[in-house]
Backbone as CSV, one residue per row, in Angstrom:
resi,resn,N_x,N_y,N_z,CA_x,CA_y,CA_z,C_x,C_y,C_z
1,UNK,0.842,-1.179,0.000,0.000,0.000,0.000,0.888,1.244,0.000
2,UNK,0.680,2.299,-0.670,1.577,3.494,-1.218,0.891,4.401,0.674
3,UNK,2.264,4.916,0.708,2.307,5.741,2.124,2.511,7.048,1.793
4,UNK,3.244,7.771,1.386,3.224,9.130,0.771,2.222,9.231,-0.236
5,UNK,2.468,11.046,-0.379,1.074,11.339,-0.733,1.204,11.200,-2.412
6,UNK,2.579,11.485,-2.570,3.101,11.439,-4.415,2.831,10.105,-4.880
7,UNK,3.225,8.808,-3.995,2.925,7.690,-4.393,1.636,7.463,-4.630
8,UNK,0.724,7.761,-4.120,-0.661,7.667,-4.288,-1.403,7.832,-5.425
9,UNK,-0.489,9.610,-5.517,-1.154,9.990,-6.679,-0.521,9.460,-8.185
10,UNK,0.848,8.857,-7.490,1.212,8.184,-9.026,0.286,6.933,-8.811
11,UNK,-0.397,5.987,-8.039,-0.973,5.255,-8.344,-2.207,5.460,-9.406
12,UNK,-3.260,6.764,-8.607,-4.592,7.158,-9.994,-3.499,7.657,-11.223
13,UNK,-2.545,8.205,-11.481,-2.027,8.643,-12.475,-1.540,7.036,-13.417
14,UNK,-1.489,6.415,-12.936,-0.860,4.849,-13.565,-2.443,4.178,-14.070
15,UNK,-2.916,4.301,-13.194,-4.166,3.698,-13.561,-4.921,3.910,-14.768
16,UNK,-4.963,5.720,-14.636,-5.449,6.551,-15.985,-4.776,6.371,-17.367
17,UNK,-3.413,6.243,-17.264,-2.609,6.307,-18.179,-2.845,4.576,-18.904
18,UNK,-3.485,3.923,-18.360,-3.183,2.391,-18.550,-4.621,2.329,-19.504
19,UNK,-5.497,3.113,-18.573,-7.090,2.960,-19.293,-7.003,3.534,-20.998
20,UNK,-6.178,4.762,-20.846,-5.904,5.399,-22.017,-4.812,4.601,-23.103
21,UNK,-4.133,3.964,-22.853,-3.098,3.331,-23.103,-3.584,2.142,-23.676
22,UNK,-4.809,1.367,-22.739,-5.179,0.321,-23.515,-6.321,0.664,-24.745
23,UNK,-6.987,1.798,-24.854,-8.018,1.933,-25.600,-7.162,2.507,-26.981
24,UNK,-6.054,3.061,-26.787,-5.662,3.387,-28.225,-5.208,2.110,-28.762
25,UNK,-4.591,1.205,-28.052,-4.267,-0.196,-28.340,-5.240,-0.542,-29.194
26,UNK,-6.452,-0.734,-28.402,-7.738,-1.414,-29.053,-7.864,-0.683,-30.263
27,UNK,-7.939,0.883,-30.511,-8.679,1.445,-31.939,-7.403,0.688,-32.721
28,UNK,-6.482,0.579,-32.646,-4.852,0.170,-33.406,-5.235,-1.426,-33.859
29,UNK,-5.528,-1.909,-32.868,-6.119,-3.335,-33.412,-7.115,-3.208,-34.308
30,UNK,-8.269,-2.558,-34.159,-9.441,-2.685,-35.070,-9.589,-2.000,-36.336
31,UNK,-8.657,-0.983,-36.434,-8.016,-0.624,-37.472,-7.119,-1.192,-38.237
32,UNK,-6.332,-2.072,-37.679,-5.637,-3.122,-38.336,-6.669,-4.241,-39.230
33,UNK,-7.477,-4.764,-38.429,-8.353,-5.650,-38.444,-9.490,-5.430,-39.668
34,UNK,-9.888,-4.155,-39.777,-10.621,-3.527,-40.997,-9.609,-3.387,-41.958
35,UNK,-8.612,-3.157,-42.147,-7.565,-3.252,-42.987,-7.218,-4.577,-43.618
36,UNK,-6.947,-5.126,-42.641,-7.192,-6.653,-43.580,-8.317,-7.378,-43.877
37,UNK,-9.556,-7.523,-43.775,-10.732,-7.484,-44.060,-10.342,-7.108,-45.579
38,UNK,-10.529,-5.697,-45.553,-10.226,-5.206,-46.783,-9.488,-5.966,-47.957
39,UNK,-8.403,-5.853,-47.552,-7.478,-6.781,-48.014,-7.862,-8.267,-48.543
40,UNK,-8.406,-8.671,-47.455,-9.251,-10.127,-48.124,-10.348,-10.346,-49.239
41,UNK,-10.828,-9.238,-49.161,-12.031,-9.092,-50.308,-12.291,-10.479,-51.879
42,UNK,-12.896,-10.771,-51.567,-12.717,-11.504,-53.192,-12.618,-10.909,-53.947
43,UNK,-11.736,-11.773,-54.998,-11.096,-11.119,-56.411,-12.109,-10.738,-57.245
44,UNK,-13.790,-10.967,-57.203,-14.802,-10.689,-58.191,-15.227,-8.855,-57.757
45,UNK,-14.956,-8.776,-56.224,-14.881,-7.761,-56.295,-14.048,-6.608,-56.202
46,UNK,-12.873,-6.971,-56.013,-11.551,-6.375,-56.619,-11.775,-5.840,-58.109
47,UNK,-11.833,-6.770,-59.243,-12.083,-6.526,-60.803,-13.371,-5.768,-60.423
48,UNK,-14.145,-5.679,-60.085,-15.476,-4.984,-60.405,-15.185,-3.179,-60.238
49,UNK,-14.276,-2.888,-59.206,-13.943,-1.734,-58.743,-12.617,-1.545,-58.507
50,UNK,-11.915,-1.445,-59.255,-10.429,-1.811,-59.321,-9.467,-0.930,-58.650
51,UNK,-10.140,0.755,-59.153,-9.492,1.677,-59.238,-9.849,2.163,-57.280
52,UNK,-11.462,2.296,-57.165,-11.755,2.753,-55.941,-11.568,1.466,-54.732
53,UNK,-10.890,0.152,-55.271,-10.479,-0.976,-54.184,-9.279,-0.300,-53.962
54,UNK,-8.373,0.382,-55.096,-6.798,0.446,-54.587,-6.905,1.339,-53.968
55,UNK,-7.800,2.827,-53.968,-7.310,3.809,-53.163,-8.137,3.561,-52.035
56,UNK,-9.381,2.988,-51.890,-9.480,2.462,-50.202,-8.473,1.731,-49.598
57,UNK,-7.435,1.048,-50.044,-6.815,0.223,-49.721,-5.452,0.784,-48.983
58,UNK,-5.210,1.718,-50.431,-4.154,3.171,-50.040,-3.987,3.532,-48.503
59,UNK,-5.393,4.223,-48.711,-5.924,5.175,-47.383,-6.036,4.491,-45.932
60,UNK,-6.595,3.238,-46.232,-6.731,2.551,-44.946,-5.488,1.701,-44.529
61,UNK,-4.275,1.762,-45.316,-3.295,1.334,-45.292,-2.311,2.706,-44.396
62,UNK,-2.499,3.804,-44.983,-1.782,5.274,-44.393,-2.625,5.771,-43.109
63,UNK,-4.217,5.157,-43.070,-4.360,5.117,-41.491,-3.901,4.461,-40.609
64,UNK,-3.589,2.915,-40.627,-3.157,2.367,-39.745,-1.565,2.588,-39.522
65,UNK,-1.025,2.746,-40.455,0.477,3.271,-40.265,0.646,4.332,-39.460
66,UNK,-0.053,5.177,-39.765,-0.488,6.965,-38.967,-0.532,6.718,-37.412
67,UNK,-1.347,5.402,-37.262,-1.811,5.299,-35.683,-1.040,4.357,-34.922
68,UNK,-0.043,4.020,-35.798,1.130,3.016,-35.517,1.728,4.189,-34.661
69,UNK,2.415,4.937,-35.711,3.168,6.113,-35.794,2.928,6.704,-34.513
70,UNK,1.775,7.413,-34.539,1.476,7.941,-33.372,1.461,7.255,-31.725
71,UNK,1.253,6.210,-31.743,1.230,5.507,-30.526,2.869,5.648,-29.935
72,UNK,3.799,4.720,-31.061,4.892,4.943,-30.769,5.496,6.051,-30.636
73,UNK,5.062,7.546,-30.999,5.660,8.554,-30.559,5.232,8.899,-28.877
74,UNK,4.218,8.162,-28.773,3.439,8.461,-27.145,4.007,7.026,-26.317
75,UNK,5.057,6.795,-26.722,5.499,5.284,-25.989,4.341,4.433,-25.577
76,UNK,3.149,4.485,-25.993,2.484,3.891,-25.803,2.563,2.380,-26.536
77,UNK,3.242,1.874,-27.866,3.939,0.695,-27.852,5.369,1.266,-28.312
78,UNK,6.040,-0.071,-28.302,7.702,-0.304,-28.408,7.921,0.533,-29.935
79,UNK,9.214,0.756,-30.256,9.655,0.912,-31.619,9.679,0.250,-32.598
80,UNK,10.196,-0.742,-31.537,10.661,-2.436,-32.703,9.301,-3.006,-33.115
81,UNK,7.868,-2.984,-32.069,7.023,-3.676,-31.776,6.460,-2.900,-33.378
82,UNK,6.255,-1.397,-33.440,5.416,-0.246,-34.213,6.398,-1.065,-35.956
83,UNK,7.464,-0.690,-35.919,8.861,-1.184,-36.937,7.833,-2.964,-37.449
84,UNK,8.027,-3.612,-36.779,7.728,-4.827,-36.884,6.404,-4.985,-37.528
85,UNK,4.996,-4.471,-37.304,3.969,-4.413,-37.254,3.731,-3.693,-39.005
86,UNK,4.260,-2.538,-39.146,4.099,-2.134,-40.150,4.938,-2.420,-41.620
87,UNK,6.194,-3.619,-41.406,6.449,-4.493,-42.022,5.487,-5.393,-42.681
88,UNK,4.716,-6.009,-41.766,4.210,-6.979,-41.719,2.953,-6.787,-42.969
89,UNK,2.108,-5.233,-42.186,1.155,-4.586,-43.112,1.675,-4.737,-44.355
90,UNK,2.863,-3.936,-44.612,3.315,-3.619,-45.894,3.428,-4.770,-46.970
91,UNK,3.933,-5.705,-46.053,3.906,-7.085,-46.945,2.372,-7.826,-47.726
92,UNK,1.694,-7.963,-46.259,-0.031,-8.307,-46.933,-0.420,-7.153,-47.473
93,UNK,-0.188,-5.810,-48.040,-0.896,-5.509,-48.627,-0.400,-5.146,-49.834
94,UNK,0.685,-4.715,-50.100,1.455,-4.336,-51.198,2.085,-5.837,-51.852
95,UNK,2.592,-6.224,-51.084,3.656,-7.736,-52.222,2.593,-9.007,-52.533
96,UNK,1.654,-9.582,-51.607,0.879,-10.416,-51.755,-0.141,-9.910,-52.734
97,UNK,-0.857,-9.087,-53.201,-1.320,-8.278,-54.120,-1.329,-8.741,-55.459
98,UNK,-0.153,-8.580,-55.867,0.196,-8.659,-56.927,-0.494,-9.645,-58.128
């Protein structure tokens, strides 16, 4: 149990930071997650809309990178973890493509 009064308040301050910390996590996941969705689409409807599949694909590709980006500037995840992650994107969506 925290005895000073600073410890305390770093306890609600840890707490807050964790609540906030995990919810950008979560939009980062589900943004990922709609991204590949995307990505999966069948090929009948890929050819049907070719031009407006690639630039949704674009865009929702430069959002999730964006919110990569941003997390890791808020140490909210690792470098390597953000580095690693947007490898990964880049690969399923750009090289498998083809």
């Amino acid at each position: 149990m925290a005895n000073t009064r600073s410890s305390k308040k770093r306890i609600k301050i840890n707490k807050r930071n964790q609540i906030q910390n995990n919810s950008y996590k979560s939009l980062i996941k589900s943004t990922e997650k709609r991204h590949l969705s995307l990505i999966k689409k069948s090929t009948t409807e890929r050819l049907e809309n070719e031009s407006s599949y690639l630039t949704d694909l674009k865009a929702s590709f430069a959002l999730v990178i964006s919110q990569i980006d941003k997390a890791t500037k808020k140490n909210i995840i690792h470098k390597n973890t953000a580095i690693r992650k947007k490898r990964n994107l880049f690969r399923k969506t750009f090289l498998t493509n083809n």
